[in-house]
C-alpha positions in Angstrom: 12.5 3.8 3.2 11.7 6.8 0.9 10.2 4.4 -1.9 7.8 2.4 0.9 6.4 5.9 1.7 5.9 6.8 -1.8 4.4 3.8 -2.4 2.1 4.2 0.1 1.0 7.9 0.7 1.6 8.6 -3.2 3.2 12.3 -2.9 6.6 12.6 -2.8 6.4 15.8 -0.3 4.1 13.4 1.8 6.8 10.6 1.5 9.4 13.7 2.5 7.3 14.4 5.2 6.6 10.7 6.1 10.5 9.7 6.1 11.9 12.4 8.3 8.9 11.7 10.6 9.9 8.5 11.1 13.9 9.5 11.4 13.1 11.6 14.0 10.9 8.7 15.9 13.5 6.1 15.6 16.2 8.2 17.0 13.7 9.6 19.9 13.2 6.0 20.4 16.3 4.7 19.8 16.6 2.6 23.5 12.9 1.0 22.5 14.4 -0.9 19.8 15.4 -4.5 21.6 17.3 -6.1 18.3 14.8 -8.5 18.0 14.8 -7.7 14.0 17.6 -5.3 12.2 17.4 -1.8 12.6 16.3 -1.4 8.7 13.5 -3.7 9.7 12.5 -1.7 12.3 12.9 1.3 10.4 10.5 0.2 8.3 7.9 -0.6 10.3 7.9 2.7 11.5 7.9 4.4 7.6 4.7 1.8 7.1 2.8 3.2 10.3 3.6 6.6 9.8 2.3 6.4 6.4 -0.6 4.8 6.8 -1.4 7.0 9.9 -1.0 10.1 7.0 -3.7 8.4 5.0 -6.0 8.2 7.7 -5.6 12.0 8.4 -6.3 12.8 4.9 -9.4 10.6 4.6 -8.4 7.0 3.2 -11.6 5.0 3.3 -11.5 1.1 3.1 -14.7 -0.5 2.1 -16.4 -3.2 3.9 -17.1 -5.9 2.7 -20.5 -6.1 3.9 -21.3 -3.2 2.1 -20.1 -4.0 -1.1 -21.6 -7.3 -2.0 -20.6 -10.1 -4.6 -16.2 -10.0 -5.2 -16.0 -11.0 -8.6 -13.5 -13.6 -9.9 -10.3 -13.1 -9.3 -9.2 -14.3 -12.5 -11.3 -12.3 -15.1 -8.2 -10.5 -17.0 -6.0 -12.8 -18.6 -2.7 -11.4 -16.8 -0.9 -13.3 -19.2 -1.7 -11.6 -22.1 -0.6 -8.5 -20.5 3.2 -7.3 -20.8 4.3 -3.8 -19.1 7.7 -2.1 -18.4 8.3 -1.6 -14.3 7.4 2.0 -15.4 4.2 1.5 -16.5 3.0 -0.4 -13.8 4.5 1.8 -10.9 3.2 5.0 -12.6 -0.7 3.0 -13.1 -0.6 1.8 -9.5 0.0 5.6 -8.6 -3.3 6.0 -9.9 -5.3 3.5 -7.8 -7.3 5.2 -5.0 -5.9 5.3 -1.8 -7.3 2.1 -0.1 -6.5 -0.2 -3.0 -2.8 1.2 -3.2 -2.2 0.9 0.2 -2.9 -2.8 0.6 -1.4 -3.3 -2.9 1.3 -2.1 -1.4 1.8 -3.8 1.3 1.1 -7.2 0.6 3.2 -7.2 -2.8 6.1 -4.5 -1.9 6.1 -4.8 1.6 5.6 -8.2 2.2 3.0 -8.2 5.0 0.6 -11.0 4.7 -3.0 -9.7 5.0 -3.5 -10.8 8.7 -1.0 -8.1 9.4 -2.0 -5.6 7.2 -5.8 -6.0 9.0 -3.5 -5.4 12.2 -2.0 -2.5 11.0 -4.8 -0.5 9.1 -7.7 -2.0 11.9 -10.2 -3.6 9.4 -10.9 -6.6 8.8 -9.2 -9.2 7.2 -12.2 -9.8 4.7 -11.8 -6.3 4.1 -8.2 -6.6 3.2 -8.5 -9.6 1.2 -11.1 -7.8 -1.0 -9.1 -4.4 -1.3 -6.4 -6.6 -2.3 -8.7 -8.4 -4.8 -10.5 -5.0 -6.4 -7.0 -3.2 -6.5 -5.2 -6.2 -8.2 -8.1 -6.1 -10.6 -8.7 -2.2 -10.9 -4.7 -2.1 -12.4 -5.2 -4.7 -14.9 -8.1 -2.9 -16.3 -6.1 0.1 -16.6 -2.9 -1.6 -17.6 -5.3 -3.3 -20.1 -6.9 0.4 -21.5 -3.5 1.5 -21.4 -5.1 4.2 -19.1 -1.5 5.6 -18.0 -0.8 8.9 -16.9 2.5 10.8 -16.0 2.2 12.5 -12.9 
């Protein structure tokens, strides 16, 4: 639970903050949950909502698509030629901006399809799909530049 919120809100003191928030929540709420998933599951949910709600407190701005014009190819780096340690690529995707990270997040870690993640962060599913897109592509460029920094 401590790694989704870490993976999402990016501090560990917010992921601190995040997980014993959510503790607290589940165990207030405890004759809400109806076993219709495990209690890890449900757990979880409530990690992923309390740390997105975080990230809407401090600011986190999705971009719509509307705004933003022409998605490029999705397949402009060759992500074949590209070989990383887990290291590398958890401490590059640390460096993505908030909105991009997020969705990253969720849709590779997480496993939420992007329906879901729309649900969960209320934008639109286009929006998703091209936060997804741009965030996928922003940490290949920096994987590629080798733009990694400990934090």
């Amino acid at each position: 639970m401590f790694n989704t919120a870490l993976r999402i809100v990016n501090k560990v003191p917010d992921a601190e903050d995040v997980l014993q928030d959510s503790f607290i929540d589940a165990f207030m709420q405890l004759k809400a949950f109806e076993n219709r998933s495990t209690f890890g599951a449900w757990l979880k949910q409530i990690v992923v909502f309390k740390s997105i709600a975080l990230l809407k407190r401090q600011r986190m701005n999705f971009v719509d698509v509307e705004m933003i014009g022409e998605l490029p190819e999705e397949n402009e780096i060759d992500e074949a030629e590209i070989f990383y340690t887990a290291d590398m690529i958890k401490q590059t995707i640390q460096q993505l901006p908030d909105g991009y990270r997020t969705v990253l997040s969720l849709y590779l870690f997480e496993g939420y399809d992007h329906e879901e993640i729309s649900e969960i962060l209320g934008v639109a599913q286009s929006t998703v799909r091209s936060q997804y897109i741009r965030a996928k592509q922003k940490l290949l460029q920096l994987l590629k530049k080798g733009e990694v920094y400990e934090q």
